[in-house]
N, C-alpha and C positions, 0 to 999 in steps of 0.2 A: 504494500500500500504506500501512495505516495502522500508527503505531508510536507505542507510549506511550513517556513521557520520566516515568521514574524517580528520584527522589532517595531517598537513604538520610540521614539528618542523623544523625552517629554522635558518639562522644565524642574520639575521636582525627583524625577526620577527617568530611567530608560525602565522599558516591561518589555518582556521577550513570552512570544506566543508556540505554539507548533499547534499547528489547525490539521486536520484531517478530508478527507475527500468528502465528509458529508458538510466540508464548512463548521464542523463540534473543535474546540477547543481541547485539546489533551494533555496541554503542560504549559503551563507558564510560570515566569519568574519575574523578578522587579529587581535594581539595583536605586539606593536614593540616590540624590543629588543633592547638594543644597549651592545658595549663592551667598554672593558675597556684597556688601551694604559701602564702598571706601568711604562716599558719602552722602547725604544726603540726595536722594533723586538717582544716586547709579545704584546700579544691577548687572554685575557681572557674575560669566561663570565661568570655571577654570577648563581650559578645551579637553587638558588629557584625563582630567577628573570624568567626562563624559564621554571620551573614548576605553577609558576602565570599566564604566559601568557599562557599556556597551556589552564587552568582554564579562565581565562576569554574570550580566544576567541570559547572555546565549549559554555560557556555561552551565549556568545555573537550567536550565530550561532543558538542557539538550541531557545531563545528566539524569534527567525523570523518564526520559525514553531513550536510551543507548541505542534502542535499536531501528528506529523508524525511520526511514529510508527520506530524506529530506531531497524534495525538485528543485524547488527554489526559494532563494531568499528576497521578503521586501521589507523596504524601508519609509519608517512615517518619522518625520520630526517637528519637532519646533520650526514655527516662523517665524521671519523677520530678525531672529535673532542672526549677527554678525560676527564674524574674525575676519583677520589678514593671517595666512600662512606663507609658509614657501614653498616655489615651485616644485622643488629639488626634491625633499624630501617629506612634505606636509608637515613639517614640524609648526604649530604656531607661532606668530609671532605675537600675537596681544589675546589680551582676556578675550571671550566672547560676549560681547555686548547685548544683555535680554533683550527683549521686546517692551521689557517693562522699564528698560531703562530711559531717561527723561535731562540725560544731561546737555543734549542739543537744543532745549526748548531756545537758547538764546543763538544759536545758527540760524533755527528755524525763524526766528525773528528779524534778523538781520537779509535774510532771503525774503522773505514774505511781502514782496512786493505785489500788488491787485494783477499785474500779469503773469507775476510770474506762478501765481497759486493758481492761477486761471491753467496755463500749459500745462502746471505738472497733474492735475484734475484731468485735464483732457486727453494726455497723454498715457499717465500712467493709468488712470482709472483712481486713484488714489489721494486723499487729500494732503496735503504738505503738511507731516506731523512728525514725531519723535519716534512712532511706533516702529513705523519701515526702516529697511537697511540703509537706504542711500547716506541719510545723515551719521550712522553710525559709523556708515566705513569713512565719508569725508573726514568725522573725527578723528578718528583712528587714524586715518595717513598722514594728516596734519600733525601727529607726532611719530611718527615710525617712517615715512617717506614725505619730507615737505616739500621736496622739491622737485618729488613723484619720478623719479629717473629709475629705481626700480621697479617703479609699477609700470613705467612704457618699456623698459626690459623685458618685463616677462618674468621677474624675478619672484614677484610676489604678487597673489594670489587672493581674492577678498573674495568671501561671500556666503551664504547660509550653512547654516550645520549641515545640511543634507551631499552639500559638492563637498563639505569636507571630507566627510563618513566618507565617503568614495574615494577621495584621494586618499585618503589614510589605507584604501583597502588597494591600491596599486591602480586604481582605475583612472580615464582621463576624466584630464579638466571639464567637468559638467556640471552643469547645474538643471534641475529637473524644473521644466515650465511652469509648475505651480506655484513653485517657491521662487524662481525667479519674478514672479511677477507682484513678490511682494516686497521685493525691492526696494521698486520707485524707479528702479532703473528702465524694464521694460516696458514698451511701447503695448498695450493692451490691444492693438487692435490689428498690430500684424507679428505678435509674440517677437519680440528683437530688441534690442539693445539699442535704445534711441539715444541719438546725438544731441539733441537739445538737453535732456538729463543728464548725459554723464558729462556737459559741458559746465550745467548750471550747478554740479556737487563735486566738479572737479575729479571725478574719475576714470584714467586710464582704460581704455576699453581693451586694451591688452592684457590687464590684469583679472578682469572678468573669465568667468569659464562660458564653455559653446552650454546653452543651452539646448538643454533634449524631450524629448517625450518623456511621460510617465514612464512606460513600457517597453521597455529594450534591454539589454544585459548592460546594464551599469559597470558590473565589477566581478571579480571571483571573492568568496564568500572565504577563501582559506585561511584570510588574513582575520576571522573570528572565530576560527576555532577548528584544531584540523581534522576534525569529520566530515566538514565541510568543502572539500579542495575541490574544486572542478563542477559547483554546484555554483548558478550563477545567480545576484543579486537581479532580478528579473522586474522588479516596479518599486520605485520609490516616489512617495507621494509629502505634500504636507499633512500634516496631521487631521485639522478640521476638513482638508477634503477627503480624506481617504476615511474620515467617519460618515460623511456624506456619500461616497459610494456606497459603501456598507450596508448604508439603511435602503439599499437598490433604489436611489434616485435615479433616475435619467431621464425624466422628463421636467419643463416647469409646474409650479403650483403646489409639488412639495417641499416644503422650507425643515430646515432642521437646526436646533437651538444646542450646540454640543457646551456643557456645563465644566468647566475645569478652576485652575487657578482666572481665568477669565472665560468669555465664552465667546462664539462666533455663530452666528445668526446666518446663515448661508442657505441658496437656493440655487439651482442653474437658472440662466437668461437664456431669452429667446434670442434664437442666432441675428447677430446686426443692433443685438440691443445696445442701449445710450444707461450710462452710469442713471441711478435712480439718486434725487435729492437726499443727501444724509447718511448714503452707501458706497461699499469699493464694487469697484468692477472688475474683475478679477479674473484668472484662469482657473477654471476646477482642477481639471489634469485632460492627459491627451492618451487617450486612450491605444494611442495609433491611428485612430483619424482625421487627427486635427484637433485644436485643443476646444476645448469647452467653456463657456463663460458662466460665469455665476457671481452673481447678487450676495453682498456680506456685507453685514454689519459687527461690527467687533468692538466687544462690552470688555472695558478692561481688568473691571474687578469682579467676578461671580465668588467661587467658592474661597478666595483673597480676604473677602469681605468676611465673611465666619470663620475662616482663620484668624482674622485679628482679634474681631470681639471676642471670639474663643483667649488668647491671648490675654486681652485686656482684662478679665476676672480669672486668669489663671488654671482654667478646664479646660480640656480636652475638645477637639472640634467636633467629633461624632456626640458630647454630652450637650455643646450647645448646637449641635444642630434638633437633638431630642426636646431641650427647654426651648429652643424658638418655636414652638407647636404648640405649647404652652398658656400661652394669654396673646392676643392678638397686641399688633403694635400702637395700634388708634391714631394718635397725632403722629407719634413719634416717627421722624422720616430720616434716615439714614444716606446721603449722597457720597457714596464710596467715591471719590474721585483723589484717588492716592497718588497718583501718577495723571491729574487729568481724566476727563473724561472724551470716550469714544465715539462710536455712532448712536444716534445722529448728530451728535453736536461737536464733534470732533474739536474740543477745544482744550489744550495742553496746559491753560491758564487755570482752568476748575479749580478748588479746591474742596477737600474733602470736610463732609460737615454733619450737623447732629440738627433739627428741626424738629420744632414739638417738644423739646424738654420740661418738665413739671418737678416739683418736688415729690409726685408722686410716683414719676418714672421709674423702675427699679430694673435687674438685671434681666429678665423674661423678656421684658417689651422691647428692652433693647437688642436681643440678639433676635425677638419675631423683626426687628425692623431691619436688621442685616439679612433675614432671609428672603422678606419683603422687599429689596431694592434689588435683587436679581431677578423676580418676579417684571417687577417696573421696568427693567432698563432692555428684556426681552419684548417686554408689549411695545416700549417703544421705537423698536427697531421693528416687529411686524408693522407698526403702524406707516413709517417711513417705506415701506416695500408696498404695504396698501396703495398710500396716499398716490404712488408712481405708475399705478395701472398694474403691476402685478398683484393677482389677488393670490393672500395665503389662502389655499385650497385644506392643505393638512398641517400641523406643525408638530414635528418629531423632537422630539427629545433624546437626551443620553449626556452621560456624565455623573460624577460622584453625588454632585450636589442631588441634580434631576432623579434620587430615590427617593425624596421626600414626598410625601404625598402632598403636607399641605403648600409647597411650593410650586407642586403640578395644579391644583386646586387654583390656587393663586392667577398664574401665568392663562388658565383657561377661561376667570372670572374676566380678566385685565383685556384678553382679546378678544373675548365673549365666544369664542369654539372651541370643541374638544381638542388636547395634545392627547399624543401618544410618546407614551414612553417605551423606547426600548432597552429591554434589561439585557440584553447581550452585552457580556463585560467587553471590553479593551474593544470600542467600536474602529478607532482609528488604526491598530494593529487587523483588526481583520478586513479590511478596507482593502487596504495593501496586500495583505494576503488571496483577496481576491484577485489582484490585478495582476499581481504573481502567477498564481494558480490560471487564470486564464492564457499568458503569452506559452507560460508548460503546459495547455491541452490538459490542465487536470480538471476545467470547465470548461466550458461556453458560455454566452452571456442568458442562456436560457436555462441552463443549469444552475448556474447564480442569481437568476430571480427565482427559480426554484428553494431555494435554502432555506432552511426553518429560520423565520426570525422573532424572536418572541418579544409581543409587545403588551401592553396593558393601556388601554383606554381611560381617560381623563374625561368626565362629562361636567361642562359647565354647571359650577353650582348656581344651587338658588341663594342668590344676592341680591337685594335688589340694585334696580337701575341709580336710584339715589346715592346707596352707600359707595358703588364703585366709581361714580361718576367724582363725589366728594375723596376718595381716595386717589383717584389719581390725579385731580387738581390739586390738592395738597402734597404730591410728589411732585409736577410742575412746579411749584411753587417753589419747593426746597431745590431744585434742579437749578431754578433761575436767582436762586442768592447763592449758589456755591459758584455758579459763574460770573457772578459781581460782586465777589469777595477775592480779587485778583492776588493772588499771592505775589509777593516781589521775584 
């Protein structure tokens, strides 16, 4: 029997999967991760810390089944997040800069002229923000190459976890189209490397890798572990879209809400579609056809937010996520904007804040209100998808947080239709495994809509029209003082 070997490359940790022919899960492992704080607003992580845990959670995974005969390997990671390596050897050369990192908000500013936010919109699909790579790597060369003579060399190398994975595994210079395009760099409308971008962030297009389809042999797999020798990395995907495959999207009108340390609100576009108000336009992946566009909105705090309050009284995150079920939040409105807020208001100046406080407030209501603004900040990105002429048809679910019921409850009152959640673990590992599994003939794509997926239905509660209409004016409201309370 043939079984793909899965990797997920996440932010908190790597999870390593081996999936079976029926699409069933039969091993998996996890290695953590953690980052690192230098200062206030960065977020770095250490690259060979994440090339380790690579390594040991294949091991870890591939030691529960010694014996199952592995096709092929894929790969899902992190986006947006950035390094610079070298050519030569892929050794790094700087930290890797998260997604969550926010130490450019003053490049961004200094760029942020009415044309030039206008180009990189129309170009990239993407709003000029802190989240994307472009700014990262400008940073980074501005002190590792300032005078870029190794980067028009060829010497050194920038760009997302996923082309690194690859280059660490002997593979060329690539970058997978999905992850390229969250860049800032590519051009959304004919997948490439646009010259107006890499002129306006000063990078080297020498230094860039060829970008490729989802689906082709990337790499040889020996270089994690040697069972593996001669078994080839067959799809590597970004993470939220290869959770987006997963849940067998492929057509418009099903949207899916993936719940992590942030979440991303993602749908495919209709071929020729135009960026929607308050959204990225984006590459899903390319299946070998040619790539795929899709609608995303990207919330930057989801399960972030109950880890801190969790934090902040000193409990565990799975105990406050139990007490936020607890006593409803009423006033109290929580605007996580740690880092800024995302879509739709993509604005890097937010700050993060407390609305509704009483002397009666006590620890329940405040963590139902951290659970409550992942609820909100989903409604308001279906809403932004709505408002654009795409109607949410379905809205799926998945993620650590999305086991909550009353959060599922929540998000279904807030949009007024049913979600569905799917309980299939590591949705973004098996995503990739699918795409894996299809270039190896271990499916078809009619075999893969075939695959048990197990979901559980959300029915709008009964709420009235009043209370949800005052509840989520009352989150407007706290929405619209955390962005005119401008942090310096």
């Amino acid at each position: 029997m043939s079984h793909i070997l899965a990797i997920d490359q996440g932010t908190s940790a790597t999870k390593c999967v081996l999936v079976d022919t029926t699409g069933r899960i039969v091993a998996k492992a996890s290695a953590a991760l953690g980052e690192s704080y230098p200062q206030p607003g960065w977020v770095e992580q250490d690259a060979q810390a994440i090339w380790l845990s690579v390594l040991e959670a294949v091991r870890l995974c591939i030691e529960q089944k010694p014996q199952a005969r592995v096709a092929a390997v894929g790969l899902s990671t992190q986006r947006e997040s950035a390094l610079i390596w070298n050519r030569k050897d892929a050794s790094p050369v700087t930290p890797l800069l998260s997604w969550q990192d926010r130490r450019t908000v003053g490049l961004l500013e200094a760029l942020a002229a009415d044309h030039v936010t206008d180009m990189v919109l129309d170009k990239s699909g993407l709003p000029l923000d802190p989240m994307f790579s472009a700014l990262k790597i400008r940073w980074l060369l501005d002190r590792v190459d300032p005078d870029r003579t190794a980067s028009r060399n060829a010497d050194l190398v920038a760009g997302t976890v996923d082309a690194w994975l690859v280059a660490r595994l002997g593979g060329e210079s690539t970058i997978e189209v999905g992850n390229a395009s969250r860049t800032q760099l590519l051009n959304v409308a004919n997948a490439a490397w646009d010259d107006d971008l890499l002129r306006l962030f000063n990078i080297p297009v020498q230094m860039l890798p060829e970008i490729v389809p989802s689906i082709r042999k990337h790499a040889d797999a020996a270089g994690l572990h040697p069972s593996l020798a001669g078994v080839p990395v067959s799809s590597v995907m970004a993470d939220s879209h290869a959770a987006l495959y997963a849940h067998g999207v492929r057509e418009v009108g099903s949207v899916k809400a993936t719940m992590g340390t942030g979440s991303s609100v993602m749908g495919l576009a209709r071929k020729g579609a135009q960026r929607l108000e308050g959204m990225c336009l984006t590459v899903g992946w390319d299946a070998g056809t040619g790539p795929r566009l899709a609608h995303e909105g990207n919330i930057r705090s989801a399960g972030a937010t109950l880890r801190w309050a969790a934090d902040l009284f000193g409990i565990d995150a799975e105990v406050a996520a139990a007490e936020a079920v607890l006593a409803p939040a009423g006033e109290l409105c929580i605007v996580p904007a740690f880092s800024g807020l995302g879509a739709p208001y993509w604005d890097a100046r937010a700050v993060g804040l407390m609305s509704g406080l009483t002397l009666d407030t006590n620890r329940q209501q405040v963590l139902a209100a951290a659970l409550d603004s992942i609820a909100h900040q989903v409604a308001d990105v279906v809403a932004a998808v709505d408002g654009g002429g795409d109607s949410v048809k379905k809205l799926l679910l998945d993620g650590g947080p999305s086991r909550n019921a009353t959060l599922r409850a929540s998000v279904a009152a807030y949009i007024k239709r049913p979600v569905v959640h799917c309980t299939d673990p590591e949705l973004s590992a098996l995503g990739v495994a699918h795409l894996a599994g299809l270039r190896e003939g271990v499916w078809d794509e009619a075999a893969l809509q075939s695959l048990a997926r197990s979901q559980v239905t959300t029915e709008v509660p009964e709420r009235s029209e009043e209370e949800i209409s005052r509840l989520r004016s009352n989150w407007a409201l706290a929405v619209t003082r955390s962005r005119t309370q401008r942090s310096a």
